[in-house]
VEXBADREN-683673 format. One record per residue (C-alpha): residue number from 1; x, y, z. Coordinates in pm, whole numbers, plus 50000, padded with zeros to 5 digits. Example, Ala and Ser with C-alpha at 12.3 -4.5 7.8 and 13.67 -1.06 7.14 Angstrom:
% VEXBADREN-683673
SITE   nr   east  north     up
SITE    1  51230  49550  50780
SITE    2  51367  49894  50714
//
This chain:
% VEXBADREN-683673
SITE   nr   east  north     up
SITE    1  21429  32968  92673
SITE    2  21713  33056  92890
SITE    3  22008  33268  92783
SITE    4  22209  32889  92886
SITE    5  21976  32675  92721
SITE    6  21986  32940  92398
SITE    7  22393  32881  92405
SITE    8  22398  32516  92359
SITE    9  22121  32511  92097
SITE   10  22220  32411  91718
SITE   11  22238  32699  91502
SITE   12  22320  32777  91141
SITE   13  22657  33023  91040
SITE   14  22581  33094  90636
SITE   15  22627  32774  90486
SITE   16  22743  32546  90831
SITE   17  22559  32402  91080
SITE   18  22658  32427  91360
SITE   19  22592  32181  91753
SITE   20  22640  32474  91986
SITE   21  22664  32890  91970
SITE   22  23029  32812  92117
SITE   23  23287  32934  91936
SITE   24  23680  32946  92008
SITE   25  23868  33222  91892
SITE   26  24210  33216  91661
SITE   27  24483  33166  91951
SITE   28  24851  33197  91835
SITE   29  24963  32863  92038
SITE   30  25287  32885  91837
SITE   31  25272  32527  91752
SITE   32  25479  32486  91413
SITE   33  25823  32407  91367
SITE   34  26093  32621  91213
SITE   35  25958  32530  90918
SITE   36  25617  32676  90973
SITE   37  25474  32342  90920
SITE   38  25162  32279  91194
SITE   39  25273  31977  91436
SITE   40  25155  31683  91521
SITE   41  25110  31868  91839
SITE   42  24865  32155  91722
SITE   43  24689  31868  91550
SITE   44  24630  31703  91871
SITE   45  24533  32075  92046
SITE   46  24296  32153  91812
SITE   47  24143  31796  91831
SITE   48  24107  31778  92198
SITE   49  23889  32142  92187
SITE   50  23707  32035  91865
SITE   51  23386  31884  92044
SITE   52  23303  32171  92247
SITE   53  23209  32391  91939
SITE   54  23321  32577  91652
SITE   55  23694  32621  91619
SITE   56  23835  32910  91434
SITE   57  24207  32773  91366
SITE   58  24494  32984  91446
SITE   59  24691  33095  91130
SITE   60  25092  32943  91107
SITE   61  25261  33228  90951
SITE   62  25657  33230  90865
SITE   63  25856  33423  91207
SITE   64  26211  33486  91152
SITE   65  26247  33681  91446
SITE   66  26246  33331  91628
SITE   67  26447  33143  91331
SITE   68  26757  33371  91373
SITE   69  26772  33328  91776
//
């Protein structure tokens, strides 16, 4: 097998199964409102990349460096 047939074979991570051996990294896509809430917009980012592989979701984390600008 192929290094580029290995990469899209289904694999097991612990306990999840897994389609692919493609994984996306935790991107900070700064995507919440004010209120640190996720948006209907990081929602719809996440969803579009979702059938290529494994997602590992960003974390929303309170910034009030940008709040007080």
């Amino acid at each position: 097998m192929t290094t580029t047939e290995t990469l899209f074979t289904p694999t097991r991570l612990g306990a999840i199964d897994v389609k692919n051996r493609i994984a996306m990294a935790p991107l900070t896509r700064s995507r919440a409102g004010m209120d640190g809430v996720p948006s209907a917009l990081a929602a719809r980012y996440h969803a579009e990349r979702a059938p290529a592989g494994l997602l590992i979701a960003e974390s929303y984390t309170e910034f009030t460096a940008m709040q007080a600008a």
